[in-house]
C-alpha positions as CSV (number, residue, x, y, z in Angstrom):
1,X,64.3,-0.1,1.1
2,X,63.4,1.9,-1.7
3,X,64.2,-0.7,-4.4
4,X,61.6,-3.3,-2.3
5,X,59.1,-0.1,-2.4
6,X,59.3,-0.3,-6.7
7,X,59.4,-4.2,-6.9
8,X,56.3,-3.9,-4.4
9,X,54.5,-1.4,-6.9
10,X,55.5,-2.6,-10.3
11,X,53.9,-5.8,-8.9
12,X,50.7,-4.5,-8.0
13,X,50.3,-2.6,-11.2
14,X,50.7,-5.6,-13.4
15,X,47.8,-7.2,-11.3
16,X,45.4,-4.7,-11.3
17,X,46.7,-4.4,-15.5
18,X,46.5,-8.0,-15.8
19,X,42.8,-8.0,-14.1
20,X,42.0,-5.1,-16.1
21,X,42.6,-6.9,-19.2
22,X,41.3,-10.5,-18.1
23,X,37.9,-8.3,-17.6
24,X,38.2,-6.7,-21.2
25,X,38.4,-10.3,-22.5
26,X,35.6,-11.8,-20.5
27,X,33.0,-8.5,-21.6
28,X,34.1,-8.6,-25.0
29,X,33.2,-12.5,-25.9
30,X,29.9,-12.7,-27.4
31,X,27.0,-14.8,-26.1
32,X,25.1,-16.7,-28.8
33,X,21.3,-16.2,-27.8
34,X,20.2,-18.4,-30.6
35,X,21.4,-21.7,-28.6
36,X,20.6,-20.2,-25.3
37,X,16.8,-19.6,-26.5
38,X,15.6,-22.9,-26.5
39,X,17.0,-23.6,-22.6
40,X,15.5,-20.9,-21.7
41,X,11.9,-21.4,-22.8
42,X,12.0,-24.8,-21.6
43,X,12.9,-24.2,-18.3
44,X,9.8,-21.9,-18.6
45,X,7.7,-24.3,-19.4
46,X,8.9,-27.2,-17.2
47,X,8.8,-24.2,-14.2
48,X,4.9,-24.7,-14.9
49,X,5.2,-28.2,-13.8
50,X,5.8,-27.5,-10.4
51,X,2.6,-25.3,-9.6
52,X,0.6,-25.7,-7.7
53,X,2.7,-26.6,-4.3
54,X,0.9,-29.0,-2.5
55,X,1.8,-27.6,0.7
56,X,0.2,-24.0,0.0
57,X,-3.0,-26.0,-1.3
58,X,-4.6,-26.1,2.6
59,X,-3.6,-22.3,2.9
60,X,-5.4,-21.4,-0.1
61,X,-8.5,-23.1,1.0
62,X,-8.1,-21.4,4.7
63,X,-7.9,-17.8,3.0
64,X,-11.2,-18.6,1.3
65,X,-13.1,-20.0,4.1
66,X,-11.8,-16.8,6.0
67,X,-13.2,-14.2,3.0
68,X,-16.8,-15.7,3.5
69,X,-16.8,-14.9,6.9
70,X,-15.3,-11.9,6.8
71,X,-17.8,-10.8,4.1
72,X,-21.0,-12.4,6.1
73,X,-20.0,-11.1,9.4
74,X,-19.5,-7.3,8.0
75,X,-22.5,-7.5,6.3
76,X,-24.5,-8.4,9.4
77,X,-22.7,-6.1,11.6
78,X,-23.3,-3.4,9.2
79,X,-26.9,-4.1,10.1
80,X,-26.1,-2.8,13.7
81,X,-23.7,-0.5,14.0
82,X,-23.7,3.2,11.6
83,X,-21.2,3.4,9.1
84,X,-20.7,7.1,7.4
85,X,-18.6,7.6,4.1
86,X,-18.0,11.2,2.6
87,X,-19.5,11.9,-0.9
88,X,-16.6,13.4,-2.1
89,X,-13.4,11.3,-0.8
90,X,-12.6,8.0,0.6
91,X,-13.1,9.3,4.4
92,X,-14.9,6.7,6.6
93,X,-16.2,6.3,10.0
94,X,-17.9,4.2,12.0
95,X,-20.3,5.7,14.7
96,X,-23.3,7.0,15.7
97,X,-22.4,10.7,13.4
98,X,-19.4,11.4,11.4
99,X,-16.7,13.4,12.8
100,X,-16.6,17.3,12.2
101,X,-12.5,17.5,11.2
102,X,-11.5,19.3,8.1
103,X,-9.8,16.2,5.9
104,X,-12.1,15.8,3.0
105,X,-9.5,16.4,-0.1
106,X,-12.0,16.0,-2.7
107,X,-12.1,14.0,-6.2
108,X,-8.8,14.7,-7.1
109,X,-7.1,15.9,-4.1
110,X,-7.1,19.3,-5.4
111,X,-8.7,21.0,-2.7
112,X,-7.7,20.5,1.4
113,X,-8.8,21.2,5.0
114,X,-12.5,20.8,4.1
115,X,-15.5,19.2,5.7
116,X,-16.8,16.3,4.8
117,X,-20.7,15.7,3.6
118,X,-21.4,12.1,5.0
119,X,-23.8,9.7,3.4
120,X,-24.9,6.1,4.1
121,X,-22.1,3.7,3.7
122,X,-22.1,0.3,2.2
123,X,-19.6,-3.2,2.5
124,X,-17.2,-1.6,-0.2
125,X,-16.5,1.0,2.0
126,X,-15.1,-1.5,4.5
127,X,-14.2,-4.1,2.8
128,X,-12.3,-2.2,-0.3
129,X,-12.8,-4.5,-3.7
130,X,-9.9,-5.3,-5.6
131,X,-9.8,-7.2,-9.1
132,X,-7.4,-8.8,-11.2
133,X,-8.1,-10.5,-14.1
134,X,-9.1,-14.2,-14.0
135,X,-5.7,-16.5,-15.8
136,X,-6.9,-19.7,-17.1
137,X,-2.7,-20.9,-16.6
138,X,-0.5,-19.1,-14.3
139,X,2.3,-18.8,-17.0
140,X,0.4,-18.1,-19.6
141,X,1.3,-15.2,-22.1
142,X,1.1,-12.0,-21.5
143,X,-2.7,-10.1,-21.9
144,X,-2.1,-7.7,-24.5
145,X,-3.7,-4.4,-24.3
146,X,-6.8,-5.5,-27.6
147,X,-7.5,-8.5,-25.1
148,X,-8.2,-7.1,-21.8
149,X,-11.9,-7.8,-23.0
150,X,-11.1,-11.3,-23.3
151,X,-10.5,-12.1,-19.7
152,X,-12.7,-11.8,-16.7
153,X,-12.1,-9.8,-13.4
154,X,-12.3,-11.6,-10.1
155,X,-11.6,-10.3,-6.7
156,X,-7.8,-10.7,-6.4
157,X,-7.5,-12.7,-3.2
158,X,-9.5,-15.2,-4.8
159,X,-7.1,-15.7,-8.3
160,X,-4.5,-15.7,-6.0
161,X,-5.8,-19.2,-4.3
162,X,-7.6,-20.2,-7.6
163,X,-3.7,-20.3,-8.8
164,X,-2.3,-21.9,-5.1
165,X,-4.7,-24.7,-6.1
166,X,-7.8,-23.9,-4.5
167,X,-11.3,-25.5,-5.3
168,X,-13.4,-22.2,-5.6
169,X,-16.8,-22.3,-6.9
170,X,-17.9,-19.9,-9.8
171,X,-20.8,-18.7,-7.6
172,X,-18.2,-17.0,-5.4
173,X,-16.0,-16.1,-8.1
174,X,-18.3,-14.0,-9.7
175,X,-20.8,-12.8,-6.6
176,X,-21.2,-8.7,-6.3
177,X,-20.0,-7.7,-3.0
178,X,-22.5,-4.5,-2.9
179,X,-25.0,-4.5,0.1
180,X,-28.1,-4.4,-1.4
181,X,-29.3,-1.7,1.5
182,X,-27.9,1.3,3.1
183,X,-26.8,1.5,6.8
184,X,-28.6,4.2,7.4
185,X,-32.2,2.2,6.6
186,X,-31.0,-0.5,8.9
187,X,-29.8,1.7,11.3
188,X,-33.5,2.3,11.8
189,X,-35.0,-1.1,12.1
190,X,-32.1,-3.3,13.1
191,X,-32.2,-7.3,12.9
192,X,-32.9,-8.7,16.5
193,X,-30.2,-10.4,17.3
194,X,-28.9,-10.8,20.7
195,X,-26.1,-9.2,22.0
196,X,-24.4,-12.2,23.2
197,X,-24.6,-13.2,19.4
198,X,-23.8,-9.9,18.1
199,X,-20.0,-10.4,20.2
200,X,-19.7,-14.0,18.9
201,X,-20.1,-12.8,15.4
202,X,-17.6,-10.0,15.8
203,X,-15.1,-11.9,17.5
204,X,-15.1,-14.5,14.5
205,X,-14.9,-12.1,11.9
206,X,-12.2,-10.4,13.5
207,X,-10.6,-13.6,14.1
208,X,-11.4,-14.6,10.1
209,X,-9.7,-11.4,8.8
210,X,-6.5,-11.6,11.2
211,X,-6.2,-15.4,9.1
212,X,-6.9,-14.1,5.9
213,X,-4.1,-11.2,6.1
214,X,-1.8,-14.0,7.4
215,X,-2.6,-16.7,4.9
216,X,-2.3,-13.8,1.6
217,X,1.1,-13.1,3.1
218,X,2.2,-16.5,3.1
219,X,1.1,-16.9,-0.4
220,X,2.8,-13.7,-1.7
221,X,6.1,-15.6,-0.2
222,X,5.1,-18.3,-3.4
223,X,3.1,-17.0,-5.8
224,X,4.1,-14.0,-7.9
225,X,1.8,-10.7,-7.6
226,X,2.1,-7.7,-9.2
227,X,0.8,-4.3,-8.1
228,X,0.9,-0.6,-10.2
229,X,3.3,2.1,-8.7
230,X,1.0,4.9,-10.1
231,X,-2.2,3.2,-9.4
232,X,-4.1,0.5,-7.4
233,X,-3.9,-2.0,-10.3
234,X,-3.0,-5.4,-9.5
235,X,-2.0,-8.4,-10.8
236,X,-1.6,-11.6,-10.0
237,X,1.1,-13.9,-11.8
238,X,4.4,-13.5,-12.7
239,X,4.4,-10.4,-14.8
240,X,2.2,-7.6,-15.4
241,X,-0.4,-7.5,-17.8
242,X,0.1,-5.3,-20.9
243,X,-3.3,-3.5,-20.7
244,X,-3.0,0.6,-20.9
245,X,-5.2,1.4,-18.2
246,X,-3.0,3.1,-15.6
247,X,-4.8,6.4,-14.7
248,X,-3.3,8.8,-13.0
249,X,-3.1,12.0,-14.9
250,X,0.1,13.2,-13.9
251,X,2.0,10.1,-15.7
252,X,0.5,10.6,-18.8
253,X,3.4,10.0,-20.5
254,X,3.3,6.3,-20.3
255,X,0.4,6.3,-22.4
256,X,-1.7,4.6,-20.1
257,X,1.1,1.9,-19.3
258,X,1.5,0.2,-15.9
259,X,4.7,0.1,-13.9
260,X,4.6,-2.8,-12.3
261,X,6.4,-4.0,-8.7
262,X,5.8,-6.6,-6.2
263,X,2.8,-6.9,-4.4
264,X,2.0,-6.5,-0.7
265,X,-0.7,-8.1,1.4
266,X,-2.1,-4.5,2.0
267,X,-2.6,-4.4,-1.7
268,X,-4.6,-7.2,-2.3
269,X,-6.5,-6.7,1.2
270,X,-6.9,-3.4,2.2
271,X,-7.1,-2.2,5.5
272,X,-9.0,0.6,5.0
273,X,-7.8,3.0,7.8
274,X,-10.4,5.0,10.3
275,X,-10.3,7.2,12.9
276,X,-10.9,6.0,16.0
277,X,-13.3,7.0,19.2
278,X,-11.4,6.3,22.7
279,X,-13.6,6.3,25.7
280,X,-11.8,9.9,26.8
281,X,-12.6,11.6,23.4
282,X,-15.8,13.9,23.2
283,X,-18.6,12.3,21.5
284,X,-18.0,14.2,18.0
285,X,-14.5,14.3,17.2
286,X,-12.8,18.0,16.5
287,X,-10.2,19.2,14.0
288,X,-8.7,20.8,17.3
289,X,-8.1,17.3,18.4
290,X,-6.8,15.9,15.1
291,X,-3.2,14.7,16.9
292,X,-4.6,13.3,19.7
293,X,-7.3,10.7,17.6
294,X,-5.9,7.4,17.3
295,X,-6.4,5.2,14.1
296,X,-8.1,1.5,13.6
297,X,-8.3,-0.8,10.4
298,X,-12.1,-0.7,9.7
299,X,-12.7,-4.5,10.2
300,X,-11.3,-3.6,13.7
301,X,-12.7,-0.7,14.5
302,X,-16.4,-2.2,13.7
303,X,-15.7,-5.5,15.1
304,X,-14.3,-3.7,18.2
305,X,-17.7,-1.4,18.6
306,X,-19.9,-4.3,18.9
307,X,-17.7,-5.8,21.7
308,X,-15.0,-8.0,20.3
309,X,-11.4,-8.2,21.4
310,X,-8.8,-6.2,19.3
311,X,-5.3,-8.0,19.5
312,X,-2.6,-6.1,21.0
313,X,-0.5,-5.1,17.7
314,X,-3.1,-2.6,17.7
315,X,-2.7,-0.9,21.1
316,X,-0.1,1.7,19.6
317,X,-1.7,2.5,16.1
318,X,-5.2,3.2,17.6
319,X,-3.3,5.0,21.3
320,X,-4.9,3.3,24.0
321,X,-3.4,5.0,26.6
322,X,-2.8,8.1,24.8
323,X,-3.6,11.8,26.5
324,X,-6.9,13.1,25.8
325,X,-7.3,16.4,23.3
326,X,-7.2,19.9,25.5
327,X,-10.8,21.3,25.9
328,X,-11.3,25.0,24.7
């Protein structure tokens, strides 16, 4: 038994030795790059051949139609219903006053548990800009840091489907997005239109922004995007730009250098989160009642004010059903 035991082990140990070795071989045979080179750049370029995929070429156009009418239908309802945004951070809300809980963290989130100073807001605080710069190719070279002058910057959505293959006019490629008014002046002297209009309009901008978050997503399965880990800066294509303009203090050590990873749809279209007003809350929300408030994209949240029907994936972020704040 014993002498089976030592043929058993000597056997395994000249396996694992003769594996050992095999690898040894294999890792130290040398690759020549010089013939390899050539292969590889021409699969690159014939890889360009097969853009844009005729299939994605209707998606692309569907996302566009929906950004119009997202943008239109905002814009009028903005017309209607008050929209507050805090002078000093990204807080919004959408109602008659802004809420009295201490959030506001200031410029650069050095300070905490303050209150906010609300002002006027405008379609940029709903609908959150975000540009890329414009490729003439999609696998083009790199933009090198001395030619981010060079290139235009476009909302990225639409160089995402001007790369799927979309037909996008330059008028909407280079339109501002700023409202040329404040809410709180057309709060005041609001546009007559009828109520009955007012829920059409918000039921097909809601219904227009529920398509374009599905149709980016489908794209983003296709076509490469690239978003910062330290910042908000995105780009779409397969690689990053080369342009030092990350700014976030605290990685200053990459000399302005983006560190790039793959893009999400909530990084080319923003939700934009809000706090949200259940019919149980008091009519100026507390910082006593911070844990009880539910939450609400902004499209929703102003679409839903104005009488328009918020799908149900919704229920549990904005809590519905959930128990109304303690009264003190």
């Amino acid at each position: 038994m014993a002498y089976l035991g030592r043929i058993a082990g000597s056997y395994i140990c000249s396996e694992l030795c003769g594996s050992l070795l095999n690898q040894r071989r294999y890792s130290s045979s040398r690759v020549d790059w010089k013939q390899l080179r050539p292969m590889i750049l021409k699969r690159i370029k014939s890889r360009s051949k097969e853009y844009p995929i005729k299939r994605m070429i209707p998606i692309a156009q569907e996302v566009v139609r929906a950004r119009e009418i997202v943008t239109e239908g905002v814009s009028t309802l903005l017309k209607v219903v008050p929209v507050h945004s805090c002078k000093f951070c990204p807080e919004v809300y959408i109602g008659a006053t802004g809420h009295e809980m201490k959030t506001c963290h200031g410029f650069k989130r050095m300070i905490k548990d303050r209150p906010h100073k609300w002002c006027p807001g405008n379609l940029n605080d709903i609908l959150v800009p975000v540009q890329a710069f414009h490729l003439n190719e999609m696998f083009q070279d790199e933009i090198k840091h001395d030619q981010r002058f060079d290139f235009t910057r476009v909302p990225a959505v639409l160089e995402l489907c001007h790369q799927a293959g979309a037909d996008i006019p330059d008028e909407i490629f280079h339109r501002s997005n700023q409202l040329p008014t404040t809410v709180n002046e057309n709060s005041q002297q609001p546009a007559p239109i009828l109520p009955d209009q007012l829920r059409y309009i918000s039921q097909r901008t809601l219904d227009a922004w529920e398509s374009l978050r599905l149709g980016v997503t489908k794209l983003l399965l296709v076509y490469p995007s690239k978003v910062c880990e330290h910042c908000s800066e995105v780009h779409v294509g397969p690689s990053g730009h080369k342009a030092r303009m990350c700014g976030v203090f605290k990685f200053e050590g990459w000399k302005g250098m983006h560190k790039w990873k793959k893009a999400g749809v909530d990084d080319l279209v923003p939700q934009k989160i809000v706090w949200h007003r259940r019919p149980h809350d008091p009519p100026v929300l507390v910082d006593g009642g911070r844990d009880y408030y539910g939450h609400a994209p902004a499209v929703v949240e102003l679409c839903m004010q104005v009488g328009a029907r918020v799908p149900p994936k919704y229920h549990c972020m904005m809590k519905t059903h959930g128990l109304a704040p303690p009264f003190r």
